[in-house]
Residue, then its C-alpha position, 0 to 999 in steps of 0.5 A: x500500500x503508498x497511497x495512505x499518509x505515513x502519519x495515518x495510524x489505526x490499530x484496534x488495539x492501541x488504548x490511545x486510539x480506542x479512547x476516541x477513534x474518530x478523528x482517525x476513521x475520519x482521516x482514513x475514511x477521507x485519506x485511505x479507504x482501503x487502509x492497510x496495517x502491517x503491524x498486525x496484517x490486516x486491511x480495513x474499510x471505514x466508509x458506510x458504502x463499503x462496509x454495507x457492500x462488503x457485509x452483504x457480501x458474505x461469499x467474498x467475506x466470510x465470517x467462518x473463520x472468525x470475525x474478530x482479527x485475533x481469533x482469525x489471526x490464531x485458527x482456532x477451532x471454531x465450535x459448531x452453533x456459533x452462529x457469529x462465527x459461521x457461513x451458509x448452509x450452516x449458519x442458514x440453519x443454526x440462524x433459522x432455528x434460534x430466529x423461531x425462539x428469539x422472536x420479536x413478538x417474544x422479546x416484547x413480551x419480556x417487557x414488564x420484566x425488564x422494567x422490574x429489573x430496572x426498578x429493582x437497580x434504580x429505586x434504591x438509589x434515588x435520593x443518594x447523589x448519584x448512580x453508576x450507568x454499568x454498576x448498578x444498571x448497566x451489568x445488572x439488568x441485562x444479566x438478568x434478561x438473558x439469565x431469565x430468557x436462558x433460564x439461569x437461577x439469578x443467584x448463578x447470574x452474576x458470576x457467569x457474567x463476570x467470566x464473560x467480562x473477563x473473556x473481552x478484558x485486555x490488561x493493555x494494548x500489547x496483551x492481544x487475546x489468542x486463547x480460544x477460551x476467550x472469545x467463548x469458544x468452549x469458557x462457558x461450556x463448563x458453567x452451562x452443563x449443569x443447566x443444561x443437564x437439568x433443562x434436558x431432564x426438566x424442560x421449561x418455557x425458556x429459550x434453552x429448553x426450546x434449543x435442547x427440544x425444538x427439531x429442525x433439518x440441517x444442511x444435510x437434510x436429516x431432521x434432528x434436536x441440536x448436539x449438546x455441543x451445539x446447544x453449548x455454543x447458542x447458550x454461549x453466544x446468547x450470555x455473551x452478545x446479550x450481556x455485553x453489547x447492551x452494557x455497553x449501549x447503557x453506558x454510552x446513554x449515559x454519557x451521551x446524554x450527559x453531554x448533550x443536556x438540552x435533548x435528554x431534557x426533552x426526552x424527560x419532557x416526552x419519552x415518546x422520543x426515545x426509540x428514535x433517540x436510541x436508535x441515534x445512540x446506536x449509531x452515534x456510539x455502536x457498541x460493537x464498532x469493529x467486525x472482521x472477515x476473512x477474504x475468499x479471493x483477490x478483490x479491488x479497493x480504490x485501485x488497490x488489490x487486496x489478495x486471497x486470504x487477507x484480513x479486512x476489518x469493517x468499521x461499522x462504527x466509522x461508517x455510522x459516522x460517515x458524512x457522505x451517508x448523514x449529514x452533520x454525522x458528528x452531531x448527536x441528534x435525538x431527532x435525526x431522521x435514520x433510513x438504517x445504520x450498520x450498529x447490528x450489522x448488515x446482510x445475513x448476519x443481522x443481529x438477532x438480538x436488536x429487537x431485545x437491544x432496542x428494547x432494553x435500552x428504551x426501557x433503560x432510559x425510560x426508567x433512569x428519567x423518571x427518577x433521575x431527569x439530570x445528571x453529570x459525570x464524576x470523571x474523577x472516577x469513570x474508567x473506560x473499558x478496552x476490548x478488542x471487540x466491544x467499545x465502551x464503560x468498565x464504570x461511568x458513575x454520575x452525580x444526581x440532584 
C-alpha cells in the first residue's frame, strides 16, 4: 500500500486510539479507504458504502473463520452453533432455528420484566447523589434478561457474567487475546452443563429448553434436536452478545446524554422520543464498532488489490459516522431522521438480538428519567473499558440532584 499518509495510524488495539477513534476513521475514511496495517496484517474499510457492500457480501467475506482479527489471526477451532462465527448452509440453519425462539413478538413480551429489573437497580438509589450507568444498571439488568430468557437461577447470574467480562478484558494494548477460551469458544461450556443437564431432564418455557427440544433439518437434510455441543455454543453466544453489547449501549446513554443536556431534557419532557433517540445512540456510539472477515479471493479497493486470504476489518462504527451517508454525522441528534445504520450489522448476519437491544435500552432510559431527569459525570472516577471487540464503560458513575 503508498497511497495512505505515513502519519495515518489505526490499530484496534492501541488504548490511545480506542479512547476516541474518530478523528482517525475520519482521516482514513477521507485519506485511505482501503487502509492497510502491517503491524498486525490486516486491511480495513471505514466508509458506510463499503462496509454495507462488503457485509452483504458474505461469499467474498466470510465470517467462518472468525470475525474478530485475533481469533482469525490464531485458527482456532471454531465450535459448531456459533452462529457469529459461521457461513451458509450452516449458519442458514443454526440462524433459522434460534430466529423461531428469539422472536420479536417474544422479546416484547419480556417487557414488564425488564422494567422490574430496572426498578429493582434504580429505586434504591434515588435520593443518594448519584448512580453508576454499568454498576448498578448497566451489568445488572441485562444479566438478568438473558439469565431469565436462558433460564439461569439469578443467584448463578452474576458470576457467569463476570467470566464473560473477563473473556473481552485486555490488561493493555500489547496483551492481544489468542486463547480460544476467550472469545467463548468452549469458557462457558463448563458453567452451562449443569443447566443444561437439568433443562434436558426438566424442560421449561425458556429459550434453552426450546434449543435442547425444538427439531429442525440441517444442511444435510436429516431432521434432528441440536448436539449438546451445539446447544453449548447458542447458550454461549446468547450470555455473551446479550450481556455485553447492551452494557455497553447503557453506558454510552449515559454519557451521551450527559453531554448533550438540552435533548435528554426533552426526552424527560416526552419519552415518546426515545426509540428514535436510541436508535441515534446506536449509531452515534455502536457498541460493537469493529467486525472482521476473512477474504475468499483477490478483490479491488480504490485501485488497490487486496489478495486471497487477507484480513479486512469493517468499521461499522466509522461508517455510522460517515458524512457522505448523514449529514452533520458528528452531531448527536435525538431527532435525526435514520433510513438504517450498520450498529447490528448488515446482510445475513443481522443481529438477532436488536429487537431485545432496542428494547432494553428504551426501557433503560425510560426508567433512569423518571427518577433521575439530570445528571453529570464524576470523571474523577469513570474508567473506560478496552476490548478488542466491544467499545465502551468498565464504570461511568454520575452525580444526581
Amino acid at each position: 500500500m503508498t497511497d495512505q499518509p505515513d502519519d495515518l495510524y489505526y490499530d484496534p488495539y492501541n488504548f490511545e486510539i480506542d479512547t476516541d477513534p474518530y478523528p482517525t476513521w475520519k482521516r482514513m475514511r477521507d485519506e485511505a479507504p482501503l487502509y492497510y496495517n502491517d503491524k498486525h496484517d490486516f486491511y480495513a474499510l471505514s466508509r458506510f458504502e463499503d462496509v454495507e457492500r462488503c457485509s452483504v457480501d458474505w461469499p467474498t467475506y466470510i465470517s467462518g473463520k472468525g470475525s474478530v482479527l485475533e481469533l482469525i489471526k490464531a485458527g482456532l477451532e471454531i465450535p459448531p452453533g456459533s452462529i457469529l462465527f459461521e457461513d451458509p448452509p450452516t449458519h442458514d440453519v443454526h440462524r433459522g432455528l434460534l430466529s423461531r425462539v428469539f422472536t420479536p413478538k417474544k422479546m416484547l413480551a419480556i417487557e414488564p420484566k425488564v422494567r422490574e429489573f430496572c426498578a429493582r437497580s434504580l429505586d434504591p438509589l434515588v435520593g443518594s447523589g448519584g448512580f453508576d450507568f454499568i454498576d448498578h444498571l448497566g451489568s445488572q439488568m441485562p444479566m438478568r434478561t438473558i439469565g431469565m430468557l436462558l433460564g439461569i437461577p439469578e443467584e448463578d447470574q452474576e458470576a457467569i457474567r463476570d467470566r464473560i467480562d473477563e473473556g473481552f478484558h485486555l490488561e493493555d494494548d500489547q496483551s492481544i487475546p489468542v486463547r480460544q477460551e476467550e472469545y467463548g469458544l468452549g469458557l462457558y461450556n463448563e458453567a452451562f452443563e449443569d443447566y443444561l443437564d437439568y433443562r434436558t431432564e426438566n424442560p421449561s418455557d425458556d429459550l434453552m429448553s426450546a434449543l435442547l427440544h425444538t427439531e429442525f433439518e440441517d444442511h444435510t437434510g436429516v431432521v434432528r434436536t441440536l448436539t449438546r455441543e451445539e446447544v453449548l455454543g447458542y447458550v454461549g453466544l446468547l450470555a455473551g452478545a446479550g450481556n455485553e453489547t447492551t452494557t455497553r449501549l447503557i453506558g454510552w446513554t449515559g454519557k451521551v446524554l450527559a453531554d448533550n443536556p438540552d435533548q435528554r431534557r426533552e426526552l424527560a419532557a416526552d419519552p415518546s422520543l426515545i426509540p428514535n433517540a436510541i436508535e441515534e445512540l446506536l449509531r452515534f456510539e455502536a457498541p460493537s464498532p469493529v467486525q472482521a472477515r476473512y477474504v475468499t479471493k483477490d478483490v479491488e479497493h480504490y485501485g488497490q488489490t487486496v489478495p486471497e486470504g487477507s484480513i479486512m476489518l469493517l468499521l461499522t462504527a466509522s461508517a455510522n459516522r460517515d458524512e457522505r451517508e448523514f449529514e452533520d454525522a458528528d452531531r448527536f441528534d435525538i431527532r435525526r431522521k435514520i433510513g438504517h445504520h450498520l450498529t447490528f450489522g448488515y446482510g445475513i448476519h443481522f443481529c438477532l438480538g436488536s429487537h431485545l437491544a432496542r428494547l432494553e435500552g428504551r426501557v433503560a432510559l425510560e426508567e433512569v428519567l423518571k427518577r433521575f431527569p439530570e445528571w453529570e459525570i464524576d470523571w474523577d472516577n469513570a474508567v473506560q473499558a478496552h476490548t478488542s471487540t466491544v467499545r465502551g464503560w468498565e464504570h461511568l458513575p454520575v452525580f444526581t440532584p
